[in-house]
VEXLUM-140461 format. One record per residue (C-alpha): z, y, x. Coordinates in steps of 0.02 Angstrom, whole numbers, plus 50000, padded with zeros to 5 digits. Last residue first. Layout:
! residues N
ZYX;...
! end
This chain:
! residues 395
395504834642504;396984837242622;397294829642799;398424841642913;399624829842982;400964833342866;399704831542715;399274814642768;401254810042768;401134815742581;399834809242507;400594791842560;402234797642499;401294798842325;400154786142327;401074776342185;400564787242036;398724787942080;398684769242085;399424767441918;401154758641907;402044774541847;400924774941707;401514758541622;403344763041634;403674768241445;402424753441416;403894742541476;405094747441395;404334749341220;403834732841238;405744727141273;406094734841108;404684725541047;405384708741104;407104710541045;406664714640846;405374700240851;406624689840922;405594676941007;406544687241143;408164680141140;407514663141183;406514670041347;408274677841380;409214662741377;407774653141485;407844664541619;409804664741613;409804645041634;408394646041781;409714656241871;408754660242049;408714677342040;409734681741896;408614690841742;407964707941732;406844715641586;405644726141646;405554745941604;407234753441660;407324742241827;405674749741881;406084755842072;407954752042093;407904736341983;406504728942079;407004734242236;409094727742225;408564711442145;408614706141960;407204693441969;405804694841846;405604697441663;403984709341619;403494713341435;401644715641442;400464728241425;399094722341565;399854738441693;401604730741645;401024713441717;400064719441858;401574728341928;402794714441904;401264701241970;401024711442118;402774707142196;404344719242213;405014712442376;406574713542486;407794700142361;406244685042384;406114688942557;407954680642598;407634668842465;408264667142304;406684665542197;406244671442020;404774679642022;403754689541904;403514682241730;402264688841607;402784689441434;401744693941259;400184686641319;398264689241300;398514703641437;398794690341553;396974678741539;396274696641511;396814702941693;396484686941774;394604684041732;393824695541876;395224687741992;394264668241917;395664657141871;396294644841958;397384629041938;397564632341749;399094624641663;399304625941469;401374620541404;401804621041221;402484602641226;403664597741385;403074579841431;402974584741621;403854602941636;404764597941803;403604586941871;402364600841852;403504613041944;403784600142063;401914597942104;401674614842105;403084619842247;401714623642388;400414628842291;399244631142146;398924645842030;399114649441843;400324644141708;400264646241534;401744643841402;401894644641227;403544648141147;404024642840963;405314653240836;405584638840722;407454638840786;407004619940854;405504629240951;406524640541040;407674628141116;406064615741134;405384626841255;406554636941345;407354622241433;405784615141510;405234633641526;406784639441637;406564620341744;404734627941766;405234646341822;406734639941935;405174628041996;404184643242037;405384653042113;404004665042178;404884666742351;404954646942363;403074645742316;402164642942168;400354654142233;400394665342091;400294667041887;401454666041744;401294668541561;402244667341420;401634669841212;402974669141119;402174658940963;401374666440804;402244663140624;403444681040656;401654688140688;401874697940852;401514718840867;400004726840853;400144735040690;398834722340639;399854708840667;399744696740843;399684679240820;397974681440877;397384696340973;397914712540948;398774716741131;400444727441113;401434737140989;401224753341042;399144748541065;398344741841228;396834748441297;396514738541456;397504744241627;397274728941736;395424735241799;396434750341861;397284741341989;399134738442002;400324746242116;401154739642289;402354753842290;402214765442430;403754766742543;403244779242723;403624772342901;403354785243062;402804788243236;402804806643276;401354810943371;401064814343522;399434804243528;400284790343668;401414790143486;403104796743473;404744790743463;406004802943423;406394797843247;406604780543293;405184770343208;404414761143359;406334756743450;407004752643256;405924739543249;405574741143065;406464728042937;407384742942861;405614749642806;405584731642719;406984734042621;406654752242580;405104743442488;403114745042502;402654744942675;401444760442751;401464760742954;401044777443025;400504782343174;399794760643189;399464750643361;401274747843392;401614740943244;400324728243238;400804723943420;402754721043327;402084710343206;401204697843313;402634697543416;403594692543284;402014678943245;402454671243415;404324669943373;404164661143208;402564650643299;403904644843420;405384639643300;405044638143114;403714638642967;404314634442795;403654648142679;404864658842694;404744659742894;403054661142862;403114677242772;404574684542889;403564680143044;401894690742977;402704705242889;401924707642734;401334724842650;400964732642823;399494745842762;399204751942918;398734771242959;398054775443120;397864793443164;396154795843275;396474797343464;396174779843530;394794776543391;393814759843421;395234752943538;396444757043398;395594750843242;395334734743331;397024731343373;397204738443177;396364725643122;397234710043188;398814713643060;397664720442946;398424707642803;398274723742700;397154738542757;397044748742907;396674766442848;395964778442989;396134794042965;394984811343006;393644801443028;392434805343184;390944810743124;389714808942980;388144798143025;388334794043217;389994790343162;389644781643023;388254769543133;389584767943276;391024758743137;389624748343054;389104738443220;391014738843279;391404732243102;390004718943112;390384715043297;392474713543203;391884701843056;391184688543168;392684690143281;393704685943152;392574670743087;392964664043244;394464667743291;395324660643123;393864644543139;394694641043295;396644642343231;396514627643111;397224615043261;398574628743256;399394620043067;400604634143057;399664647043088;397994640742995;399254635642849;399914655142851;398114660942843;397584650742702;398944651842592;398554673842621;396814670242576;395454667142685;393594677442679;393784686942806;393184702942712;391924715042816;392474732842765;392164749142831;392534760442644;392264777342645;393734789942531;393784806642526;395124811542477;395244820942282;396854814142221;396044799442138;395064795742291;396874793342365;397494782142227;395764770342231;395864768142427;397694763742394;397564751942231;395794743842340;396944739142490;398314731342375;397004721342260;397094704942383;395844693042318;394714704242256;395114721042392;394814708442517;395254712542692;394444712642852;394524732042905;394304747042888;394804761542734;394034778342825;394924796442797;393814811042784;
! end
């Protein structure tokens, strides 16, 4: 029996629910100990940079934890001691917790984001840099096996926790294992070979010549994201396409850090729909209604180590995905997205142009539904299923 704990939120955060929902799918058992926080990834970040926040962090954390303690003893006393314990995403905290409650039970921890490196590309400098890499290394410490979702971020591993020799105060081999972030199954709506029928789409399922290019992007807009690279690619885009009588439409999602210059940067650009937030139960339509969902498009340091939700989530919706061409994202689905410059808002735009093309855009569709099943949550467990398997845990 393994047992998912922890603060997150499968909603806002769908990585934790993609893992519990890949393992069940391979026959684990599966109970969930969860008491969400309640604060997004923005949120936690401003509360650490902003420390006057901090109180209502420790409080509502501790809040959670007596719950998790209280629900922790009761499925014990219920069914045992678990097998596993699964620490999931933003379970930096967590797994101190998971630890002290089970000082012999294999800890697993779902490390998507490293603490330091996250607010380091989001701004933050100097002392609270430093104090969040020790953050990240007690996190570490705490876990048997720490789960990350690129080679670039295994590299990132202190290399004195994840030496082959070093081994837990269990004996046991500490070690890192690659998952791909994945999409969840609520993203994975009937699509036909063509695509989404909706309007300006034909009955074949692919796009009325008369319809627009229908582009969509989603997130937080911040530097990793490329959000402004995005805009100033749209701005371009835009009228290009629509002076060959081949229009784009454009919707974007999410606030942030870099929204006001995104705006600024599309301000008096026809075509364009912004939505400031959208509902997560709503999110999966809103993109599956488009023909293009962008992934990112930043330069940073972080930017080249990660392949973000939004890739996965676009292919699971049906979509033709354009994103970044960085080493991860090409290496793990570079035959089923379209890849584009990080950073070059002029190539973005070139390709959105070329694929008004309806000739260019359902060849790309036929990429990227060729790669729709690998994105499933059952598909991306795999190394997962496979480090419980060398510690004896099968279904």
């Amino acid at each position: 029996m393994i047992v998912a704990f922890g603060t997150y939120d499968a909603t806002r955060h769908p990585r934790a629910g993609v893992l519990v929902a890949g393992l069940r799918a391979h026959g684990h058992r599966v109970d969930e100990l969860n008491r969400p926080l309640g604060f997004s990834t923005a949120e936690r970040v401003r509360m650490l940079r902003q420390p006057w926040r901090l109180p209502l962090l420790v409080v509502r954390l501790l809040t959670c934890w007596l719950a998790l303690v209280r629900d922790d003893v009761a499925h014990r006393r219920a069914h045992g001691a678990p097998d596993v314990l699964l620490v999931g995403y933003l379970g930096h905290f967590d797994v101190v917790l998971a630890r002290l409650l089970h000082p012999r039970t294999p800890v697993i921890l779902d490390h998507l984001v490293f603490a330091a490196d996250t607010a380091t590309d989001r701004g933050a400098r100097g002392l609270r840099v430093r104090l969040l890499h020790g953050l990240d290394r007690l996190a570490l410490a705490c876990a048997d096996v720490v789960v990350v979702d690129t080679d670039e971020h295994r590299a990132m591993l202190p290399g004195s926790l994840f030496a082959p020799a070093v081994r837990t105060r269990s004996r046991r081999t500490r070690q890192a294992v690659v998952v791909p972030v994945g999409a969840p199954e609520a993203w994975f709506a009937p699509v036909r070979d063509g695509g989404t029928p909706d309007e300006g789409t034909s009955d074949d399922g692919t796009r009325d010549d008369a319809g627009p290019l229908r582009v969509v992007f989603f997130g937080l807009f911040t530097p990793l994201q490329g959000a402004v690279v995005i805009a100033e690619a749209l701005a371009d885009a835009l009228p290009r396409a629509a002076a060959t009588g081949r229009p784009i439409s454009a919707t974007l999602a999410g606030t942030g850090q870099d929204h006001a210059a995104a705006r600024a940067a599309l301000a008096g650009v026809p075509g364009v729909t912004w939505h400031d937030w959208v509902e997560p139960g709503d999110l999966p339509g809103l993109v599956a209604d488009h023909d293009v969902c962008l992934g990112i498009l930043g330069a940073t340091p972080k930017a080249l180590r990660v392949v973000p939700n939004k890739v996965f989530q676009g292919l699971a919706a049906g979509c033709v995905v354009v994103t970044s061409d960085t080493p991860p994202q090409r290496r793990l689905l570079g035959d089923h997205i379209e890849l584009v410059p990080a950073g070059d808002a002029a190539a973005l735009a070139d390709r959105l142009v070329a694929l008004t093309d309806p000739a260019e855009l359902a060849a790309a569709r036929m990429r990227a539904l060729a790669g729709r099943d690998t994105v499933r949550p059952a598909a991306v467990v795999g190394p997962l299923l496979d480090a419980l398997a060398a510690r004896g845990v099968r279904p």
